[in-house]
C-alpha positions in Angstrom: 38.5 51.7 -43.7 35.6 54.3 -43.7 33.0 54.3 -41.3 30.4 52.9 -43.8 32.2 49.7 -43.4 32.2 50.2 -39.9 28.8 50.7 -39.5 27.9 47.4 -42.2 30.1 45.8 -39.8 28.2 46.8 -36.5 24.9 46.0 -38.9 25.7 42.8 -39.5 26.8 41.9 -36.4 23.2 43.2 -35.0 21.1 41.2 -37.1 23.2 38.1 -36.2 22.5 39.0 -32.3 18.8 39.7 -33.3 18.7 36.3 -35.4 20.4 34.4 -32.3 18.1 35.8 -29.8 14.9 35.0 -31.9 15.6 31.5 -33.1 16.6 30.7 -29.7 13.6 32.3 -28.2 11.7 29.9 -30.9 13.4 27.3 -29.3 13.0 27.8 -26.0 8.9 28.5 -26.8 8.5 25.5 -28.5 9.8 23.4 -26.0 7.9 24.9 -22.6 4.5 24.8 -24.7 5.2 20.5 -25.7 6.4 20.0 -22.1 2.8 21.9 -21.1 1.3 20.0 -23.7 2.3 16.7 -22.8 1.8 17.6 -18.9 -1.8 17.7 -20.1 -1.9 14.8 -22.3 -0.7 12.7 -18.9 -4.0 14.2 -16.9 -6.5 13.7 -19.6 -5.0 10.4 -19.9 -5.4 9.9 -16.6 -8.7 10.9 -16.0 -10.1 8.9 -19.1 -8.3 5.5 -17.5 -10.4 6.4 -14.0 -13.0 7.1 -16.0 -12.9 3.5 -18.0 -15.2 0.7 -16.8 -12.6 -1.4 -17.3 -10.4 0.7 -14.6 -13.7 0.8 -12.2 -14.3 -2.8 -12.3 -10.2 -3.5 -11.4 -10.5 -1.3 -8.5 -14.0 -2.8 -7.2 -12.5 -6.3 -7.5 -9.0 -5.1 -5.8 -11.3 -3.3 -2.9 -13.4 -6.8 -2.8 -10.8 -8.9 -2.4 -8.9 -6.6 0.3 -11.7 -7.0 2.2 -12.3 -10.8 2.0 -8.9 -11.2 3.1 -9.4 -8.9 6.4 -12.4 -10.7 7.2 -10.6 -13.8 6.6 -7.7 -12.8 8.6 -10.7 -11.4 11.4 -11.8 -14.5 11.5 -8.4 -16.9 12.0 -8.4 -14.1 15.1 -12.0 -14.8 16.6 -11.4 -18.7 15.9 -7.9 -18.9 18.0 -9.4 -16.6 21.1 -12.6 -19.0 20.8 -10.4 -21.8 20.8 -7.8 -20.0 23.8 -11.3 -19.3 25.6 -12.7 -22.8 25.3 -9.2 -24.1 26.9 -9.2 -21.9 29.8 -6.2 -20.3 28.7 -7.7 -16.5 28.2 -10.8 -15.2 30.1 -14.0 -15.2 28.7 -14.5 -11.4 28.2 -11.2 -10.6 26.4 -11.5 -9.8 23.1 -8.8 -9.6 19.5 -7.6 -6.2 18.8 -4.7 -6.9 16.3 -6.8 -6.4 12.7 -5.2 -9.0 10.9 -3.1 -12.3 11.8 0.5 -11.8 12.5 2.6 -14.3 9.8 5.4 -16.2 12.0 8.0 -18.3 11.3 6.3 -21.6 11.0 4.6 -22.3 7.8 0.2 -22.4 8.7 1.1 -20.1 11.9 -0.2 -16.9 12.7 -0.4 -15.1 15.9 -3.1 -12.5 17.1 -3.1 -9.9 20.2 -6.1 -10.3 22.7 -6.3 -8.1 25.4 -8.8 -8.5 28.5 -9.1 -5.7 31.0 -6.5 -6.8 33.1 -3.5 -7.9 30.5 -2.8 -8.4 26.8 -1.5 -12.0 25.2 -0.8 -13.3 22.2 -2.2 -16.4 21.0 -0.3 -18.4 18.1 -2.4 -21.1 16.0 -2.1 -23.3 13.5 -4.4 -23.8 10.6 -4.6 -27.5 10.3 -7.0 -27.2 7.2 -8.6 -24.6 4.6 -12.0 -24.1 5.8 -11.4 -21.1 8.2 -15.2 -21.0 9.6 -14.9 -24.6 10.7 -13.2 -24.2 14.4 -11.6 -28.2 13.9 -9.5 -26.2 11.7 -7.6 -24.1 14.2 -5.5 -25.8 16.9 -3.8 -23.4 19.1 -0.4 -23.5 19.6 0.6 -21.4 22.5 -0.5 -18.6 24.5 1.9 -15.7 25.6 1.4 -12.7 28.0 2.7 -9.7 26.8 5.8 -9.9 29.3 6.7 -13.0 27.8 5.1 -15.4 30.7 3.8 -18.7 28.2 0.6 -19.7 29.9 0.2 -22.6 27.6 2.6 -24.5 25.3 0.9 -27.3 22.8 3.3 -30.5 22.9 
């Protein structure tokens, strides 16, 4: 062998290297530019579903009925201390801090926390019927301290 062959050898063997190394890079370009192109597909995508009335109007009528529920759960709260008031159970200048109704075990029950200045209690009730506003439509079911002392226990 003569070093011509040699060096057509070594030749070769550079423009395979060269052709390896820029196909690859190719390769490896292509594919970080469509994973940065479809990163930004996803956000304009995103910001034209915000953006859509149809979106808006989903998220006002989500918001709108969260909040009819917490009012309705407020109120099951102020109707059971009225009703726990009314009875002589609680005293008249304690007030509901739990936000919304506590579900318990019993299907129509729900408890809520009432705290006075002196001690907390929790007063469970039953909704006997659908209209929450109408205070016939709350019967309280028991009264608890918040060391476990019932102070009133419907039969």
């Amino acid at each position: 062998m003569t070093d011509y062959d040699d060096m057509q050898r070594a030749t070769r063997r550079e423009w395979a290297v060269a052709k390896f190394v820029v196909i690859g890079g190719l390769i490896i370009a292509s594919a970080v530019a469509g994973y940065l192109g479809w990163q930004h597909y996803k956000e304009v995508a995103a910001e034209q579903l915000i953006a859509s009335p149809q979106y808006q109007e989903q998220q006002f009528q989500k918001a709108r009925q969260e909040n009819q529920i917490r009012v309705a759960g407020q109120l099951v709260c102020a109707m059971q201390l009225a009703q726990a008031k009314q009875l002589g159970i609680v005293p008249k200048y304690a007030q509901v801090i739990s936000k919304m109704p506590y579900v318990t075990k019993t299907r129509g029950e729900y408890s809520c926390d009432v705290a006075s200045q002196v001690s907390r209690y929790r007063i469970t009730a039953d909704l006997v019927c659908r209209q929450i506003v109408n205070p016939k439509c709350t019967k309280v079911v028991s009264v608890q301290m918040d060391d476990g002392t019932v102070l009133y226990k419907a039969k």
